[in-house]
N, C-alpha and C positions, 0 to 999 in steps of 0.2 A: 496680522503679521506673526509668522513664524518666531518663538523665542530661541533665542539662542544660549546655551551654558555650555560654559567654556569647557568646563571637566565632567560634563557629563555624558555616561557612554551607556547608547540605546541597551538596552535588556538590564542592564543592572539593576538590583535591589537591596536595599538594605535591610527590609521590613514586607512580608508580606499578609497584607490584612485579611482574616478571615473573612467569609462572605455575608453580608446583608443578614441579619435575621427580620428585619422591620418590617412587617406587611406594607403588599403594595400604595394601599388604600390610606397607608399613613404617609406617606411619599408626597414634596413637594407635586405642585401643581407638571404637568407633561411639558408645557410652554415655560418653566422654568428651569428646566434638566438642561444639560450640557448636550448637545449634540453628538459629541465624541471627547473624551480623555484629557484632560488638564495639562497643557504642556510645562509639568515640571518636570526639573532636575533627576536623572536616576544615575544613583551613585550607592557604593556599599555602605555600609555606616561607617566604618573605619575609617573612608574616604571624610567621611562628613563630620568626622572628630578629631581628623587632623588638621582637616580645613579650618574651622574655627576655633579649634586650639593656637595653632600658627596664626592666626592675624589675633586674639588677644595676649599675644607674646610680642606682636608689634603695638601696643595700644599704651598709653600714657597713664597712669589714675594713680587717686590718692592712694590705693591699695599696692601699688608697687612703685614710687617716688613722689618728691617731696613735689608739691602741686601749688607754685607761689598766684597764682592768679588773680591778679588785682581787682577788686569791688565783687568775688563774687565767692568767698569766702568755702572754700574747698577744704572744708575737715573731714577729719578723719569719719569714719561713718561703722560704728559701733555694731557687730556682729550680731550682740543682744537683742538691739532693736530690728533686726531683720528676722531671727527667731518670733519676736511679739507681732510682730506684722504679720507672719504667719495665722496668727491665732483670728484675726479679723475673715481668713480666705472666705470660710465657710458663708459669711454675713454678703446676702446679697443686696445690693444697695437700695432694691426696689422694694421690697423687702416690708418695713416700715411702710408703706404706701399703700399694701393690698390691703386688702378686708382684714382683718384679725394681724396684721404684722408686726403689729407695735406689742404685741405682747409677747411675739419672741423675737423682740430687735432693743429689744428693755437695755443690755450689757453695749451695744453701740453705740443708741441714741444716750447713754448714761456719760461715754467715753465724749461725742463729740459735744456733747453740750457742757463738760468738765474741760476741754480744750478750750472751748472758746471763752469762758469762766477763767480760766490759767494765761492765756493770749491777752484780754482785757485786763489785766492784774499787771502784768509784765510791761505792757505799754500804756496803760493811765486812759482806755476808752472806756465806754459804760457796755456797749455792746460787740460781740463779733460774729461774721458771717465765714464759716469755712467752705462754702463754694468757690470761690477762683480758684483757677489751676493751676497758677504759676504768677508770679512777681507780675509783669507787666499785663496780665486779666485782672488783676489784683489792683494793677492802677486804673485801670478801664471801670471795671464795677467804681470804683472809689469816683472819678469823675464823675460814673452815672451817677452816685448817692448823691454829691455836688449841683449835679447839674439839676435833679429832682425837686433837691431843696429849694434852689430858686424858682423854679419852675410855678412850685407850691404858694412862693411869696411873692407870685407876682413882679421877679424882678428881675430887669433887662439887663442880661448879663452877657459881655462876648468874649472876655480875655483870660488866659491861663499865663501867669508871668511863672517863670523858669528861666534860674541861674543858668549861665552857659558854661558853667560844670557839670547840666545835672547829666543823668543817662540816656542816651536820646528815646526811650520808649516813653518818657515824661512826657516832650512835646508831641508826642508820634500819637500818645493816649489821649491827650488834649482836642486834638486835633480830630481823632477817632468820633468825638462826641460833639465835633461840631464847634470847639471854639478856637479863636485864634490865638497863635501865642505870642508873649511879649517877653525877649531875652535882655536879661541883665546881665554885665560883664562883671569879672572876678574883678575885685580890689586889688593892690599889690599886696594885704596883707595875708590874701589868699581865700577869701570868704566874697559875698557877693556886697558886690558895691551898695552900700547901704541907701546913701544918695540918689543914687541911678533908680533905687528901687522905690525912696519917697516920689519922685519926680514920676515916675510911671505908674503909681497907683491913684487910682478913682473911681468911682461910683461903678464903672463896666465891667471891672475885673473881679471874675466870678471865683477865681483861687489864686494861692501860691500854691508851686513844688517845691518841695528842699530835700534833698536828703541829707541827713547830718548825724555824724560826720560827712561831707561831702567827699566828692570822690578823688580830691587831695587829701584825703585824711583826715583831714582840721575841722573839730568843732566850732559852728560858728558861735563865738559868743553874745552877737544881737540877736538869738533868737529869738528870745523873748518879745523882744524890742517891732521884732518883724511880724508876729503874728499878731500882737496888739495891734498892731498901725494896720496889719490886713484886716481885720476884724472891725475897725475902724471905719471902715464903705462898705462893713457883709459881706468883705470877704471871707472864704475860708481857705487855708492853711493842710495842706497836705503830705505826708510823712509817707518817702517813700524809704521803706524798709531796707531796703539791700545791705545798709550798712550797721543794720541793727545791733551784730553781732560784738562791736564794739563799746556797746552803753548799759547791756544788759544790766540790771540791777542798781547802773548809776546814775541814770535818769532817766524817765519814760516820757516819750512824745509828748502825752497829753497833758503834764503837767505841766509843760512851758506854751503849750496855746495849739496844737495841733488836733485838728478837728477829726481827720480820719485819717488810719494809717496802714499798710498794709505790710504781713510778714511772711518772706521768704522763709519759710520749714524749711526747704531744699538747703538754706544758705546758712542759716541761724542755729537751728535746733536739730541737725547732725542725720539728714537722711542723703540718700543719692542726690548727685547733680547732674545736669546735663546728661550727657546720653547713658550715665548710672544709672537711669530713673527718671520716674514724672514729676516735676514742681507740684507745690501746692502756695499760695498767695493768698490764706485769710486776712477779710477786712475788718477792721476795727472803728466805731465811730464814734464822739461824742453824743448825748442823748437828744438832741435836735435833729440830730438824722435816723433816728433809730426806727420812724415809721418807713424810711424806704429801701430798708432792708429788702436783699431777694428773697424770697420763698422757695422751699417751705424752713422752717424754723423749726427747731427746738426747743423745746419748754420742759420747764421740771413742775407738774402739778402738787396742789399742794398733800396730796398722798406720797410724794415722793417718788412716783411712778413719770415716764419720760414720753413725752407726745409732741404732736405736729402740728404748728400755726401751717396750712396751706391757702390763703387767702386775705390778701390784704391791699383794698386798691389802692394806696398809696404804693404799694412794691414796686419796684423796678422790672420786679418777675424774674423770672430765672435766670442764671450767667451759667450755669453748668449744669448736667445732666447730674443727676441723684445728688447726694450731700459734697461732690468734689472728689479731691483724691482720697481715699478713703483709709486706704494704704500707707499713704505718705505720711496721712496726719497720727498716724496708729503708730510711727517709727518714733514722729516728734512730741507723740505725748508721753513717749516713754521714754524717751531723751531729757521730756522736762522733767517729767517726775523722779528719773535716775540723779540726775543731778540737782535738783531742790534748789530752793530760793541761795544757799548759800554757793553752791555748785557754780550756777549761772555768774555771780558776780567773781566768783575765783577765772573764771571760763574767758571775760569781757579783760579781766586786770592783765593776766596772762597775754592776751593779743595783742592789745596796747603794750606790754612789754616786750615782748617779739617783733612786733614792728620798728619803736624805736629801737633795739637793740642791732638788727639788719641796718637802719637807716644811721647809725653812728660807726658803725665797721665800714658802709660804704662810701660816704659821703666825701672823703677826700680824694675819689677816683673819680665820683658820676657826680654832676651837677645839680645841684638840690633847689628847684627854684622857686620852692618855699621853704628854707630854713629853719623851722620850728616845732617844738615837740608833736611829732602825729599822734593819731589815734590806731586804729587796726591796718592803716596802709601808709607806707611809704610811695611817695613819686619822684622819680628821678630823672632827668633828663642825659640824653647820649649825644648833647652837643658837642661840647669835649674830644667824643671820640669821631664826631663829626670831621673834625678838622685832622684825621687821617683815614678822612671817606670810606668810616664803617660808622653804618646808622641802625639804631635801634633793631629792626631785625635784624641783623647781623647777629648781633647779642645772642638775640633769644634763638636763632638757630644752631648758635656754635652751646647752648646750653640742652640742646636736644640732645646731643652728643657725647656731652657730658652725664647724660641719664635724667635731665631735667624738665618736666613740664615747662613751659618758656610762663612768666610773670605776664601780663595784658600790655602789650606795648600800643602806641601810639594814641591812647586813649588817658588821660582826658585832651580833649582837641585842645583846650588852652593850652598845653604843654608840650612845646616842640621833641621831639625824639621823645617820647614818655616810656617811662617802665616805671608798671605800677607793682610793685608789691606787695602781697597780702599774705604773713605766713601764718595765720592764727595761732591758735592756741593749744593746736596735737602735737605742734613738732615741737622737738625737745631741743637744747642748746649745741648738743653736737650735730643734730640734722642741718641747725641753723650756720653751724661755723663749713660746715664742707660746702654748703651753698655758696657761702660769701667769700670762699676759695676761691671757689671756679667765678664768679662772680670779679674777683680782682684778677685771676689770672684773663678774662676775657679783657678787661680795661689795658692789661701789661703788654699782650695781643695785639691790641690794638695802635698800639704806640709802636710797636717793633716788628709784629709779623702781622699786619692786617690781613693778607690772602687769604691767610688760616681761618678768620673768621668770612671771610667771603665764599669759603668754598663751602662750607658748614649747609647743612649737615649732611657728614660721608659715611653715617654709623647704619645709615636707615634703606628702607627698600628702594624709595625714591629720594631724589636727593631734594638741589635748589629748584624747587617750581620756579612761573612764571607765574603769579600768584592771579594777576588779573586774566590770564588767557587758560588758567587751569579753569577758573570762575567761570568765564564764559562755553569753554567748551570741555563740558565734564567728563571724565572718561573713569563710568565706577564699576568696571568688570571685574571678577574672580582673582589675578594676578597679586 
């Protein structure tokens, strides 16, 4: 099929490349060549630097407004560390793996095995694997270490119990590896039914999820409580990271019963997110699980020289090509080390104060229907403004408008009309007070000129989609 581009016109160039010097004989196989010409784009470069200049002058990010995005913690993302991620280019991942590699991959294999040394420290595990790529590979490998373990001992296991607060990539991962899951409901006091949860634990249930603080903000205070009792039939107890960014330095997973844990870099320790950049999801285990780490591994011999376990039949075996993102973790270890053990917990108290501080300006407008100090997220519900038939996206499009990344609405499903937000710990008091402006003027809005918010948003190239028939039928051309 003929491609089509919209702005591109036949002879145009931008670039004309000199010819071949490569001998023939070094030339892909004859049955591997193109027949005729690559149907791409020709356009001038001009053409081609205004073109993606203009659409990132339409794009959102923490680099040009304030980015409240509930559970998925969108900080600022430090210049520095994109200078030091540089400094890794050179380091080929394979590198390490050839004949003689380890002796000039000494400075990388030195970095990621002082990462996963700093990750372990941070979250109370004995061991960490930095192969996952991202938060939810990161719950996958962790189920696989879970599932290996009992595998090991013999023990017939089918269930994955998950709060039905958690993320759905919990159950989505559970389920990935073959077991069934079992949902417990929120309590009214906002934490998972504690009851609901003795009454569905037994001998079959091969872990708990939790993330905690969960994704109402609130730390649960039976944590404890709950890993001991899973522990209690061999279970084990799962820390799914996302919200880690909230406890740094004030309590680690492992010290309250969590057996393995995995940490969002992307989210936590201040590199790109989402279409910034590539996640990275190191896992963290207690030492029961530490023979079914993926391969290859890291080691510091006792010369002090840095080498490769690549063989271990207990492994899981590989979750990722080469050691992960390699890049990613090279932003967030210099994110950790910039900021130091004292750093971190300034970093954690700061977003807990910014959340409540948002959640006390807004609460007498938006419906709070858990009333109690959060942690790094408030939830708010838009029932309220329900009752003059503007819901939750409403909000968050007439806040596009306003220059605002919109807050994660509708999510957590327990929470009718939800708006979660999460403004960490970059923004400063006056970013926080023009937010929760516009934030009161959308509620004032809505009481006296609802339409205003219905037409939202009139600032932008396209306006109000149709969000499920945009979904179905995509339309991602040039315009």
């Amino acid at each position: 099929m003929q491609l089509i581009y919209e702005k591109s016109v036949s002879g145009r160039r931008g670039v004309h490349m000199p010819a071949s010097d490569v001998p023939p004989a070094a030339m892909l196989p004859r049955e591997l060549l193109r027949s005729e010409p690559a149907a791409l784009p020709e356009l001038s470069e001009l053409d081609v630097v205004r073109h993606f200049t203009q659409l990132s002058r339409r794009n959102i990010g923490v680099d040009t407004t304030f980015y409240p995005l509930g559970s998925c913690t969108m900080k600022y993302n430090a210049k520095a560390l994109e200078e030091g991620a540089k400094l890794s280019a050179p380091f080929h991942p394979m590198t390490a793996l050839l004949p003689g590699g380890e002796a000039c991959s000494q400075g990388s294999l030195a970095m990621l095995h002082h990462m996963s040394e700093l990750l372990a420290e941070i979250t109370g595990m004995d061991e960490v694997t930095c192969q996952p790529l991202a938060g939810a590979h990161g719950e996958m490998t962790g189920i696989m270490l879970i599932a290996a373990y009992h595998q090991a001992k013999g023990n017939n296991k089918k269930y994955v119990i998950v709060p039905d607060s958690s993320h759905g990539t919990n159950p989505a991962s559970a389920a990935m590896v073959g077991y069934e899951i079992v949902t417990i409901p929120t309590a009214p006091y906002g934490d998972m039914d504690l009851e609901a949860f003795e009454a569905a634990l037994n001998g079959e249930v091969a872990a708990v999820m939790m993330t905690c603080p969960n994704t109402l903000g609130l730390f649960n205070p039976h944590i404890k409580e709950i890993c001991d009792l899973a522990h209690s039939v061999d279970a084990l107890v799962y820390y799914d990271g996302a919200n880690l960014n909230a406890i740094l330095g004030q309590v680690r997973p492992g010290d309250v019963g969590f057996d393995v844990v995995h940490v969002n870099l992307h989210k936590t320790f201040g590199t790109p997110h989402g279409a910034g950049g590539p996640g990275s999801g190191p896992v963290g285990v207690k030492k029961g699980l530490i023979p079914f780490l993926p391969m290859p591994q890291v080691i510091k011999r006792a010369d002090g020289s840095f080498g490769l376990i690549t063989d271990n039949p207990q492994s899981i075996g590989r979750t990722a090509n080469f050691f992960g993102n390699f890049g990613v973790m090279a932003k967030a270890y210099g994110y950790i080390l910039m900021l130091g053990r004292e750093g971190l917990i300034d970093a954690s108290e700061k977003a807990v104060l910014n959340a409540n501080y948002v959640m006390a300006r807004l609460k007498d407008l938006y419906e709070l229907p858990y009333d109690q100090t959060c942690m790094h997220e408030c939830v708010f519900s838009a029932s309220r403004q329900m009752q003059h038939d503007v819901h939750a996206i409403d909000i968050a499009k007439f806040l596009i408008d306003k220059g605002y990344h919109p807050p994660t609405v509708y999510f957590p499903l327990i929470v009718k009309e939800a708006i979660m937000i999460e403004p960490t710990e970059t923004e400063s008091k006056e970013t926080l007070d023009e937010f929760i402006a516009v934030m009161r003027e959308a509620a004032e809005l809505a009481e006296k000129d609802p339409a205003v918010l219905k037409r939202a948003p009139i600032s932008t190239p396209i306006s109000r989609l149709d969000e499920t028939k945009a979904a179905r039928e995509q339309n991602v051309c040039f315009a």
